[in-house]
C-alpha positions in Angstrom: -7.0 -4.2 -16.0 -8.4 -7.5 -15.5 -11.7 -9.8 -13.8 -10.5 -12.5 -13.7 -11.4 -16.3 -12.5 -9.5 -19.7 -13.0 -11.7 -19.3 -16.6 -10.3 -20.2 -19.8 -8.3 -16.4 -21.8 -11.5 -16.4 -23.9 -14.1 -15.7 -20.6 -11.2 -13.8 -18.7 -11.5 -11.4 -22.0 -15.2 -11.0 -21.9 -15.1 -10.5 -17.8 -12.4 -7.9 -18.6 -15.0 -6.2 -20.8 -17.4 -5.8 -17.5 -14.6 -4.5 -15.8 -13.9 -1.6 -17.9 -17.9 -0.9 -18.2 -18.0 -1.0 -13.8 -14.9 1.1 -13.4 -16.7 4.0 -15.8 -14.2 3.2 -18.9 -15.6 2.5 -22.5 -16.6 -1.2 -23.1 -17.6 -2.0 -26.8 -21.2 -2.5 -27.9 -21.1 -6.2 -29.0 -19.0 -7.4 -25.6 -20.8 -4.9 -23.4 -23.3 -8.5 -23.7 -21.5 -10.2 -21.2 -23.5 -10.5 -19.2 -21.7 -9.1 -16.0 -21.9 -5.3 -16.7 -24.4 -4.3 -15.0 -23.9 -0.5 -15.0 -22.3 0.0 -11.8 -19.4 -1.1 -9.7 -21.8 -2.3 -7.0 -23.9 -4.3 -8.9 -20.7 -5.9 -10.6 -19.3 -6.8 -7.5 -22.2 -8.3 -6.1 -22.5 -10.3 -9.8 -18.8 -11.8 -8.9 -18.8 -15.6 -8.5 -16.2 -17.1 -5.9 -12.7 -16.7 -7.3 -13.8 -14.1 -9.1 -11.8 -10.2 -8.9 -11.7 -7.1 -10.7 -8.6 -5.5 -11.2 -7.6 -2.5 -12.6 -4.8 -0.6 -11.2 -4.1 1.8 -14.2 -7.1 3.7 -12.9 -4.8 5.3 -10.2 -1.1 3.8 -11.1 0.3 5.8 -7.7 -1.2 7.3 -4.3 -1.9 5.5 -0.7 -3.4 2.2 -0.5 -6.8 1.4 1.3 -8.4 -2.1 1.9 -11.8 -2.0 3.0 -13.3 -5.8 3.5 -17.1 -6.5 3.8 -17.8 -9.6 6.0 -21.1 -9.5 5.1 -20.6 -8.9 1.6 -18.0 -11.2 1.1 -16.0 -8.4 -0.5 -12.8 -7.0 -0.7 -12.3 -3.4 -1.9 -9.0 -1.6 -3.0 -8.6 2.1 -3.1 -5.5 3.8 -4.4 -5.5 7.6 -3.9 -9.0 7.3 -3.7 -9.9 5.4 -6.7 -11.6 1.9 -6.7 -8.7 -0.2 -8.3 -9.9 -3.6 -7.2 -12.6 -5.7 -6.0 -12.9 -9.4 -4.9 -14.8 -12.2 -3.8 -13.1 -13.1 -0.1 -13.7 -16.1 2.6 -13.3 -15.0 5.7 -13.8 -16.2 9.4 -16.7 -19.2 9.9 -18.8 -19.2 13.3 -16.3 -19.8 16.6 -13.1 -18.3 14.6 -15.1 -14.8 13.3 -12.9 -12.3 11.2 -12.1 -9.7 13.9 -14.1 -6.5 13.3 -11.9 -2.8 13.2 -9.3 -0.8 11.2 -6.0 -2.6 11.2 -2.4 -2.0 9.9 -0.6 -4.6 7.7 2.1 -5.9 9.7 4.3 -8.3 8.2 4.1 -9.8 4.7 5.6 -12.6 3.1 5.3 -14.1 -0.3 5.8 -18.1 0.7 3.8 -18.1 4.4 3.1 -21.5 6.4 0.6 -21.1 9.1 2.5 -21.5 12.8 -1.3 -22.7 14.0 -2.9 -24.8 11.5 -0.5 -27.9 10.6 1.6 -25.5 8.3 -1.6 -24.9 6.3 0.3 -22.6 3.2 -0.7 -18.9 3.1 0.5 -17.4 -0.1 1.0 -14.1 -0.2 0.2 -13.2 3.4 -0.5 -9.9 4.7 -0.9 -9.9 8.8 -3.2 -8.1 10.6 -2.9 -8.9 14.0 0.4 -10.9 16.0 -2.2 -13.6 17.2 -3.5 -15.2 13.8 -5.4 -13.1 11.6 -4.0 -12.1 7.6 -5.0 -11.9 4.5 -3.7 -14.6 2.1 -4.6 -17.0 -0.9 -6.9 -19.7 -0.4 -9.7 -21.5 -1.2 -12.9 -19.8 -2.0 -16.4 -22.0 -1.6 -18.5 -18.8 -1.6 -19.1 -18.1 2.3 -16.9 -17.9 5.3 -15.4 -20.8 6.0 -11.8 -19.9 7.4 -10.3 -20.2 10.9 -9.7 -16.1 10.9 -8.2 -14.9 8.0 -9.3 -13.0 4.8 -8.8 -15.2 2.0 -8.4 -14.0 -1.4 -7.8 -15.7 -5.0 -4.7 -16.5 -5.5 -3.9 -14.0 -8.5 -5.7 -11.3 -7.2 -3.9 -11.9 -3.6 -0.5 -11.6 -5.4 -1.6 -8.8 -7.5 -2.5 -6.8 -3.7 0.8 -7.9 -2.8 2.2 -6.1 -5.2 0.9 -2.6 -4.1 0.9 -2.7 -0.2 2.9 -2.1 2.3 3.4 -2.2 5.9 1.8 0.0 7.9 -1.3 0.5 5.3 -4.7 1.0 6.9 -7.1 -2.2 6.4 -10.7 -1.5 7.6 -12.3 -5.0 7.9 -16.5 -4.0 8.9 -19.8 -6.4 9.2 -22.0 -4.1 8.1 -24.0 -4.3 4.4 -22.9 -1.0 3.1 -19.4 -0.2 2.7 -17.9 2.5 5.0 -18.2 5.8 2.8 -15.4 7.9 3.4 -17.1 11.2 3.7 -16.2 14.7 4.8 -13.2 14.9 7.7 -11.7 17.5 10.0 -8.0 18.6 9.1 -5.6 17.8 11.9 -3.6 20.9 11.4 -6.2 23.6 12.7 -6.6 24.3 16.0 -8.9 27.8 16.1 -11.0 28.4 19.1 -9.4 25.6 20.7 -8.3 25.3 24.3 -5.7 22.3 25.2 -5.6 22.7 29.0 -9.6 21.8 29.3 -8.1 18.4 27.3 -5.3 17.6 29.5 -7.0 17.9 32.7 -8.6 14.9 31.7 -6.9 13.4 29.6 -3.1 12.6 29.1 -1.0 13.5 25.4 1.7 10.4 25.0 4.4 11.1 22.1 6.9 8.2 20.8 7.9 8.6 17.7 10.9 6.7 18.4 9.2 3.4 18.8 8.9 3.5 14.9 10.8 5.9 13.4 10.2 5.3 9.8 7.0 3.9 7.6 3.3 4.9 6.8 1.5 7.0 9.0 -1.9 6.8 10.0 -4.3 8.9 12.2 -7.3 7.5 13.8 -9.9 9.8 15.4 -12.6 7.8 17.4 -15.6 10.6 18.3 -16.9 8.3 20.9 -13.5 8.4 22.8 -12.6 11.9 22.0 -9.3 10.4 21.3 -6.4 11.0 18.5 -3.9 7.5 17.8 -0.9 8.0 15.8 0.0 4.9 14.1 3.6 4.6 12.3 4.3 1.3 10.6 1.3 0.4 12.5 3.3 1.1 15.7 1.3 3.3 17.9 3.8 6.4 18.3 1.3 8.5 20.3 -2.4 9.8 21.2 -4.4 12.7 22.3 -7.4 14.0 23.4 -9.5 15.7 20.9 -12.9 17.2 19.9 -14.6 17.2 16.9 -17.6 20.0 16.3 -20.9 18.3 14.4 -22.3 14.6 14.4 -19.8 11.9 12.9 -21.8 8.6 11.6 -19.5 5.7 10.6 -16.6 5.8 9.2 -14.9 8.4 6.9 -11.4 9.3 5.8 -9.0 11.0 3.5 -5.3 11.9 2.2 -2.9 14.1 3.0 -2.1 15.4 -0.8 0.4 17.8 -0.1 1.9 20.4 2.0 3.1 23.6 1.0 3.4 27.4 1.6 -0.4 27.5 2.6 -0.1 24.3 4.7 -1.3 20.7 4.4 -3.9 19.9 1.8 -6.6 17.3 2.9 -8.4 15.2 0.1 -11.7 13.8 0.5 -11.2 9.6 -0.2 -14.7 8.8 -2.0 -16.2 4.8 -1.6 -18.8 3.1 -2.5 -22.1 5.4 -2.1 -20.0 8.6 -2.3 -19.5 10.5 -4.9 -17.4 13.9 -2.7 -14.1 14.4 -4.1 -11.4 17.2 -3.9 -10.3 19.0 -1.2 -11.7 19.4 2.4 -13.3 22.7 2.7 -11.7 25.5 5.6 -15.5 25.0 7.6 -14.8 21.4 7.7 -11.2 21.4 8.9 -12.4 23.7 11.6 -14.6 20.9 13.3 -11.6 19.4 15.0 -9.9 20.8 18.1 -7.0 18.7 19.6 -4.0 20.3 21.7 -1.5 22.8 20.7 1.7 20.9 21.7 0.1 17.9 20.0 -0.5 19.5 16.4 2.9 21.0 16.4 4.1 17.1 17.2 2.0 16.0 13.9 3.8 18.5 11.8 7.0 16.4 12.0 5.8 13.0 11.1 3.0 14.2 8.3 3.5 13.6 5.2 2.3 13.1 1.7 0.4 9.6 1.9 -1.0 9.8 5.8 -4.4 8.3 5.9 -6.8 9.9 8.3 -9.8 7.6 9.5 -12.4 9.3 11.4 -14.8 6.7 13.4 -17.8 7.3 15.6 -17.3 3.9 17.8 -14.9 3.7 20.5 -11.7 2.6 20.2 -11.8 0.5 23.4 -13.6 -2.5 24.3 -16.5 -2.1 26.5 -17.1 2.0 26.3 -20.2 3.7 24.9 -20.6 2.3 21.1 -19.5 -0.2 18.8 -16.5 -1.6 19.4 -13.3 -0.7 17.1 -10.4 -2.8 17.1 -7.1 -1.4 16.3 -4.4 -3.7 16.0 -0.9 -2.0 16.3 2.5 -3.7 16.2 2.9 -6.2 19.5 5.7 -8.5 20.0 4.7 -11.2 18.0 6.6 -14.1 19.8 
């Protein structure tokens, strides 16, 4: 594990030390003096200087991969199966060329990028988000936004996210203060009390699982649109009307752990502010009613790994709440 700067090994060892103490591991008396353990992750991360990262991936060495990135903050947060393994300082859009806003799949990635809008500007380690511009990539870090877009990242740290990504991963990039907690979800497998006709007179079911027929899958249920997307590779593969029973505030999420004899096993994916964890309760995954024909289509394409976001804003520009952007897999010439 590592926080690490372009500091001399000496201060990378001591910032180390604050690391273990904000990720809940044992940080000996005479270093805990650092002077960047501040007793919590939060308070850490807000203590982080530009360049600065934490970085500690042994805490969860396997699971699915989520970015979250805090515009206003500044911040990039890594979760792997649920478990803060990174977070750093960022530089992201400046006024006229604004980070886009929204959950997002990671494209294309390439170690050695050169930007195709901005006189070759070099983007190591690029990640895209969208086909028209926007990635996350090395650069340089004053301490506020001052890029044309994208989400830069220290160079080390960018290479170390490199290194556990792929494409198709969700990437939740949000203005707001507090970072999305990832709170109690509905499991897409139950369907009780449900009935699909009153769905389908209204709206339409669309089912494509040939446009990407390999890759991470990712479910995004907006509340406001009363809407299911499918997301393969970040290819949208289909969509679905849907209910869900209670109030949804934000944005939550969780895993698919496993499926078995019983069925699929949900997990609750804790964040910042949350401290939930296990699995989602039988009353919770009963909030959600979506067609028939649709669930039995999601049984063939879940697996181990799928990411369910859950969103209270609409999913389209211009309806009833805060718009959400999701960015699937256009052409990108």
């Amino acid at each position: 594990m590592a926080i690490s700067s372009a500091k001399p090994l000496t201060r990378r060892s001591l910032l180390a030390t604050a690391a273990m103490g904000a990720l809940g591991l044992a940080v000996p008396p005479a270093l805990a003096q650092a002077g960047l353990d501040e007793g919590s992750i939060a308070a850490t991360a807000q203590n982080l200087r530009p360049g600065q990262f934490l970085w500690a991936p042994e805490a969860a060495p396997e699971g699915p991969v989520i970015i979250v990135v805090s515009l206003s903050k500044q911040r990039a947060y890594v979760y792997r199966n649920g478990v803060l393994i990174g977070i750093s300082t960022i530089s992201s859009g400046t006024a006229g060329h604004e980070t886009p806003t929204g959950i997002f799949t990671i494209l294309q990635k390439k170690v050695d990028h050169k930007s195709n809008l901005y006189d070759d500007a070099p983007m190591p380690f690029m990640q895209r988000l969208t086909w028209s511009g926007i990635a996350m990539h090395a650069g340089n870090l004053p301490g506020y936004p001052a890029s044309h877009g994208c989400i830069r990242l220290p160079l080390a740290f960018a290479e170390h996210l490199y290194g556990v990504t792929q494409l198709g991963l969700t990437v939740i990039v949000t203005q707001s203060a507090d970072i999305p907690r990832f709170a109690p979800a509905p499991h897409v497998l139950e369907n009780r009390g449900a009935s699909p006709s009153s769905f389908e007179s209204a709206f339409s079911t669309t089912w494509q699982p040939e446009k990407a027929s390999a890759g991470p899958v990712s479910i995004i249920l907006s509340a406001s649109d009363e809407r299911a997307v499918v997301l393969r590779n970040g290819v949208e593969i289909g969509s679905a009307p849907i209910a869900i029973r209670g109030q949804v505030s934000g944005v939550q999420a969780f895993t698919l752990s496993s499926i078995d004899q019983h069925g699929a096993h949900w997990m609750y994916l804790p964040l910042l502010g949350s401290t939930r964890t296990g699995e989602v309760s039988q009353q919770e995954r009963e909030r959600l009613i979506l067609p028939e024909d649709f669930r039995q289509k999601l049984l063939v394409v879940l697996k181990p790994g799928t990411t369910l976001i859950v969103t209270a804003d609409s999913l389209q520009r211009g309806n009833t709440g805060a718009s959400v952007t999701v960015i699937t897999s256009e052409d990108p010439e």
